[in-house]
VOBA-1610 file (N, C-alpha, C; in pm, whole numbers, padded with zeros to 5 digits, always signed):
BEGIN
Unk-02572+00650+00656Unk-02447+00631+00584Unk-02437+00736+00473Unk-02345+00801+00456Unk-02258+00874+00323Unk-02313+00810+00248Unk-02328+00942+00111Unk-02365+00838-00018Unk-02191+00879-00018Unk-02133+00782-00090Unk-01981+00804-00139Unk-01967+00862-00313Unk-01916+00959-00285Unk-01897+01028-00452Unk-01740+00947-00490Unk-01807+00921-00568Unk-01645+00836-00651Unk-01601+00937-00788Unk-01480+01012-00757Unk-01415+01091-00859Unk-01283+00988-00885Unk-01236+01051-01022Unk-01111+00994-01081Unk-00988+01135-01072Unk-00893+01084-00994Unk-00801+01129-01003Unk-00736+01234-01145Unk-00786+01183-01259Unk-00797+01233-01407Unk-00824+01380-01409Unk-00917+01370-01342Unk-01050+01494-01343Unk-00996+01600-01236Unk-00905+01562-01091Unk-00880+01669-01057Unk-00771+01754-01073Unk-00736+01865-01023Unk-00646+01963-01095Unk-00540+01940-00981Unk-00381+01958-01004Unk-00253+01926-00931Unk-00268+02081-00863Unk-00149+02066-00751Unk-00136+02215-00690Unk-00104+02382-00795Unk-00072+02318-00933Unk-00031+02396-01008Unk-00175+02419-01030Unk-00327+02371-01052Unk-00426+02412-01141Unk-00429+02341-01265Unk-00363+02235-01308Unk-00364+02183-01460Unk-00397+02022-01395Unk-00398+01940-01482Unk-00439+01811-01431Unk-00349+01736-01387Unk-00343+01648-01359Unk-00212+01580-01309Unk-00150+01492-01439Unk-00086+01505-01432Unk+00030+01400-01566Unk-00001+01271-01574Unk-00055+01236-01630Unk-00054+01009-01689Unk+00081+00981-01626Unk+00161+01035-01657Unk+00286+00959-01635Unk+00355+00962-01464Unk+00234+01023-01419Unk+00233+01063-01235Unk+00204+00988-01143Unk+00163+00870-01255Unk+00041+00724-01140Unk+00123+00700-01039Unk+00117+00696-00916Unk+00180+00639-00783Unk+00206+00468-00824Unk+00206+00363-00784Unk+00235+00244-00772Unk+00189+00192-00657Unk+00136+00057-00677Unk+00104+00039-00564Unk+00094-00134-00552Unk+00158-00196-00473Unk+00152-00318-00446Unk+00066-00384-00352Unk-00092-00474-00371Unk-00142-00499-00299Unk-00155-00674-00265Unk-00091-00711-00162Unk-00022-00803-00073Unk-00184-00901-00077Unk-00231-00981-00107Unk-00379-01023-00044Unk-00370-01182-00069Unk-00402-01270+00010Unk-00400-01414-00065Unk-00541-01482-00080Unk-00633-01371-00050Unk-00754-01375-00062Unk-00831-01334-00191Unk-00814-01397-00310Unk-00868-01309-00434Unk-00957-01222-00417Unk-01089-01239-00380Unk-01177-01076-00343Unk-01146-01011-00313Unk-01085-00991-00239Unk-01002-00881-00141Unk-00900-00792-00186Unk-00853-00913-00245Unk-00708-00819-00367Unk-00796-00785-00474Unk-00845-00854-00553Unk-00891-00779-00642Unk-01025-00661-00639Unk-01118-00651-00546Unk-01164-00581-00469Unk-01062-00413-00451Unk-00950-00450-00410Unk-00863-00307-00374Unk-00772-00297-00485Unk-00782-00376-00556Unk-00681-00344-00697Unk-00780-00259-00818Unk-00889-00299-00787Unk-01000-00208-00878Unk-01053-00123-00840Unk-01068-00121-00730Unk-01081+00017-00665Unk-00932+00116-00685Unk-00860+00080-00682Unk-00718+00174-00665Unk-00703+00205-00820Unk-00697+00086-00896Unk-00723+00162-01036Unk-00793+00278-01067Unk-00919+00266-01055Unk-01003+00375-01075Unk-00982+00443-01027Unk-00914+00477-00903Unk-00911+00617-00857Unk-00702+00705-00928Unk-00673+00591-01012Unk-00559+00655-01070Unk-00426+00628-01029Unk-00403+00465-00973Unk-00245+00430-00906Unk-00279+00304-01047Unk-00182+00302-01039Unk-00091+00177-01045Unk-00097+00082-00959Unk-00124-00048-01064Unk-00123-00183-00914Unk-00087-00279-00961Unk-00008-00344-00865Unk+00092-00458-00884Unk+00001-00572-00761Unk+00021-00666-00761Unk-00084-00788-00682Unk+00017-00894-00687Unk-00003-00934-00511Unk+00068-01047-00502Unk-00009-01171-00392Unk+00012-01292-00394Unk-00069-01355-00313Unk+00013-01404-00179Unk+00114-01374-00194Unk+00186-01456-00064Unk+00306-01351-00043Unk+00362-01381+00061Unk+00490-01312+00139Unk+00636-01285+00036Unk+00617-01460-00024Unk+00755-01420-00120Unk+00700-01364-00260Unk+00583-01356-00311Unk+00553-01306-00422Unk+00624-01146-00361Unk+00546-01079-00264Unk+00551-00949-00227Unk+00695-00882-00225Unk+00781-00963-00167Unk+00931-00927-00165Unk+00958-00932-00266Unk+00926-01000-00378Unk+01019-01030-00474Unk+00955-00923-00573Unk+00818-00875-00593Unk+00725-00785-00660Unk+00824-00663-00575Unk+00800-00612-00476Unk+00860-00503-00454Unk+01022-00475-00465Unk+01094-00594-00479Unk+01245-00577-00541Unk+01280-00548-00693Unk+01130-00582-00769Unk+01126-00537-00901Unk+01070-00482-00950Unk+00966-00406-00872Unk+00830-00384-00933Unk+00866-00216-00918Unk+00936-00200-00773Unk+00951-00053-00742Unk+00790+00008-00703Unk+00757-00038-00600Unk+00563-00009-00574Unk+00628+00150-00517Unk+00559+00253-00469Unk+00586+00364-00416Unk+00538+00356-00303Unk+00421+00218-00254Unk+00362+00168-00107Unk+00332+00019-00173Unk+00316-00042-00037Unk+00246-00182-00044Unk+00151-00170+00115Unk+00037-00267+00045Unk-00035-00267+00098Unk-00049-00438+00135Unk-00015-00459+00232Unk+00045-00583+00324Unk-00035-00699+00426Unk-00104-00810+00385Unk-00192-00833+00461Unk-00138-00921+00546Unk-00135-00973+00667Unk-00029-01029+00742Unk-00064-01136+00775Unk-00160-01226+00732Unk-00233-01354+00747Unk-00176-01390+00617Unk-00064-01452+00570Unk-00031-01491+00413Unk+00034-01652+00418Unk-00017-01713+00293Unk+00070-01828+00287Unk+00199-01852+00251Unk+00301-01936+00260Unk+00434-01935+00201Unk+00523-01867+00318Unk+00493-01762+00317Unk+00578-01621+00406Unk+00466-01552+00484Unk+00456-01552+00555Unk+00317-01437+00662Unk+00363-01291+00589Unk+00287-01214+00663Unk+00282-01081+00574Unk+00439-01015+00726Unk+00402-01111+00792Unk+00502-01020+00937Unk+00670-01046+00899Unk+00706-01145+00869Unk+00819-01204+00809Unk+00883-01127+00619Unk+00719-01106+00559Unk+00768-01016+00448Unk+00776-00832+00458Unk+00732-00820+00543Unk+00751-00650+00599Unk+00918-00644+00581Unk+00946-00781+00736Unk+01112-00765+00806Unk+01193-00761+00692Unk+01138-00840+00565Unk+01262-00874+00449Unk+01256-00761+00402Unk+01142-00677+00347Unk+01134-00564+00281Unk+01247-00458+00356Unk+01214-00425+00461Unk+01264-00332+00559Unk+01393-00320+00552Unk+01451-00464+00570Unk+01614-00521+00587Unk+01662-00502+00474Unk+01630-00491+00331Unk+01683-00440+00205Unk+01707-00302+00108Unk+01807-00316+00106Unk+01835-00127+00114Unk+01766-00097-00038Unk+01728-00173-00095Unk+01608-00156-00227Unk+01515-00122-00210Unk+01421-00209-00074Unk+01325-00152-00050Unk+01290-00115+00074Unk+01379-00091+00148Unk+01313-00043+00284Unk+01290+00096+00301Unk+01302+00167+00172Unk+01236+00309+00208Unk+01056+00255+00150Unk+01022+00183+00075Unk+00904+00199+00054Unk+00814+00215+00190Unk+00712+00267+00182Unk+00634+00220+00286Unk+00516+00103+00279Unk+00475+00055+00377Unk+00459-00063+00404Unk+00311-00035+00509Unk+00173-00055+00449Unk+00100-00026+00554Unk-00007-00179+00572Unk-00016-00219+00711Unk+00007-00324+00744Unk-00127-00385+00717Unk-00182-00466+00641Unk-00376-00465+00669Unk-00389-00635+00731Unk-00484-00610+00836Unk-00518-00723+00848Unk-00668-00740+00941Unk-00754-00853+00935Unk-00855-00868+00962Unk-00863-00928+01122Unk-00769-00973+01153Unk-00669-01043+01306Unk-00650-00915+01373Unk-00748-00802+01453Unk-00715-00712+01527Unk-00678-00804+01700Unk-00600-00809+01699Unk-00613-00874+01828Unk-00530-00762+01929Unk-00490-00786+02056Unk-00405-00691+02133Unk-00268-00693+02093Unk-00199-00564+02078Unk-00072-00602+02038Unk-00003-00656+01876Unk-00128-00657+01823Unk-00072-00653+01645Unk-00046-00489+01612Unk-00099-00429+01610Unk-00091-00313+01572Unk+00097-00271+01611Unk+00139-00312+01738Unk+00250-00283+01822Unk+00360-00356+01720Unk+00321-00487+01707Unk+00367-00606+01647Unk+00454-00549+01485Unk+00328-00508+01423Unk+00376-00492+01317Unk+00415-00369+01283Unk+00457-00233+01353Unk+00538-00124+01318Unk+00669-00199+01370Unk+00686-00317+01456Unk+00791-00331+01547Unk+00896-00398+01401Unk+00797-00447+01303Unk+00868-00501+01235Unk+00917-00445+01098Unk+00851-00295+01118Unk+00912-00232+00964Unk+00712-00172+00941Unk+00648-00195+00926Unk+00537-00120+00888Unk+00518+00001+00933Unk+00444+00080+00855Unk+00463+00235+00873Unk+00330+00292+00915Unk+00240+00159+00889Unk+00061+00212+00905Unk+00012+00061+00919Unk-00090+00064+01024Unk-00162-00016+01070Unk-00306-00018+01030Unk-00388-00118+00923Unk-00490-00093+00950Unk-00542-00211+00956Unk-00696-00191+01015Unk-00824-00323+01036Unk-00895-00360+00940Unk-00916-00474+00862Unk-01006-00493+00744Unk-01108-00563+00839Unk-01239-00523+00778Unk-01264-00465+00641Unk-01254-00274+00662Unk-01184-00240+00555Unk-01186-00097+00503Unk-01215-00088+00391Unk-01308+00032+00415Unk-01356+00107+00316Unk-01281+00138+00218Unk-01306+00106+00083Unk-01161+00174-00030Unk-01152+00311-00009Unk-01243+00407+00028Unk-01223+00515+00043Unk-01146+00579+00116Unk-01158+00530+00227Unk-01056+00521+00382Unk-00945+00532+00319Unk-00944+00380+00271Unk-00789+00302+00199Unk-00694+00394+00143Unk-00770+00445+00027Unk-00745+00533-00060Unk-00694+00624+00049Unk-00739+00708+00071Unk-00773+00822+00191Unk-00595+00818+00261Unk-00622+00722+00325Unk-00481+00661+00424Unk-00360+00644+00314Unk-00333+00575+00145Unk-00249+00625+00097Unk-00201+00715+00043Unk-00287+00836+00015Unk-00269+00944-00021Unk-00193+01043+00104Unk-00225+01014+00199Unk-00182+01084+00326Unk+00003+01031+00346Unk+00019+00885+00260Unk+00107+00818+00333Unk+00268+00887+00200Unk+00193+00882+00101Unk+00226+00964+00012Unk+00291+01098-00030Unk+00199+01163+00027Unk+00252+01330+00047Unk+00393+01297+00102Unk+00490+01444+00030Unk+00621+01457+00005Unk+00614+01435+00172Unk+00579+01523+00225Unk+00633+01532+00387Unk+00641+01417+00484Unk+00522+01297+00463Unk+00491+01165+00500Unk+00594+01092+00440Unk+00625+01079+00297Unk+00707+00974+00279Unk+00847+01005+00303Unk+00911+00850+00284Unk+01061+00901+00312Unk+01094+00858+00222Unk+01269+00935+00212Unk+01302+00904+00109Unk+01383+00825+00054Unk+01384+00813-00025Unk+01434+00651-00157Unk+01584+00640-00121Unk+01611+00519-00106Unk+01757+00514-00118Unk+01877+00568-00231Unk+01985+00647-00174Unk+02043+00734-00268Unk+01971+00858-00263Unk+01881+00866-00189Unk+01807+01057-00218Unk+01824+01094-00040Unk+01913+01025+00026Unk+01927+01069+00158Unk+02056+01217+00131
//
């Protein structure tokens, strides 16, 4: 196994060569009704320099991303109240937030989830358990200008 080097976002330099701006933090909403788990990827995501917003259920998540303005959510689809599959569709269906992206996590790999949940508005599929690094890894990718889309009113 990798030893894993853990850097802070702080420390590295933007495409310009200077550091990146405090006021640059991405956002990030992480969906979990599992406290370890959320808080597990909410401290990890801190440290590496986002912003994080935490919700435990389906309608927390809709209603966090109608106010919160996340720049991604991170969506677990086993949820109480609202499943995570039912809070994607609401996200998606609202012209507030259906440009965010939406990447789908869940520990339920079965046949046909993966299919399931882009069918319903998710933009990325992944299998827990993941690595925060991965994690990380996969929103930074989801991020970049060219990957994301754009915000309603910037069409």
């Amino acid at each position: 196994m990798k030893n894993a080097v853990m850097t802070s976002p702080e420390s590295e330099p933007t495409a310009s060569g200077g550091p990146a701006p405090v006021n640059a933090k991405k956002r990030v909403l992480v969906v979990d009704d599992f406290d370890d788990a959320r808080e597990m990827y909410a401290e990890y995501l801190e440290f590496c320099g986002f912003e994080v917003d935490t919700a435990r259920n389906g309608v927390e998540a809709v209603e966090r991303a109608q106010v919160g303005e996340p720049d991604i959510i991170l969506m677990d689809l086993s949820l109480p109240v609202m499943d995570g599959w039912e809070a994607t569709r609401r996200i998606k269906q609202d012209l507030r937030t259906r440009d965010i992206p939406v990447m789908a996590l869940t520990g339920h790999v079965l046949a046909g989830n993966a299919e399931h949940a882009l069918s319903v508005g998710a933009d990325e599929f992944v299998a827990k358990p993941c690595l925060p690094q991965d994690l990380e890894n996969k929103i930074r990718n989801m991020l970049k200008p060219s990957k994301a889309k754009p915000r309603s009113g910037q069409e």
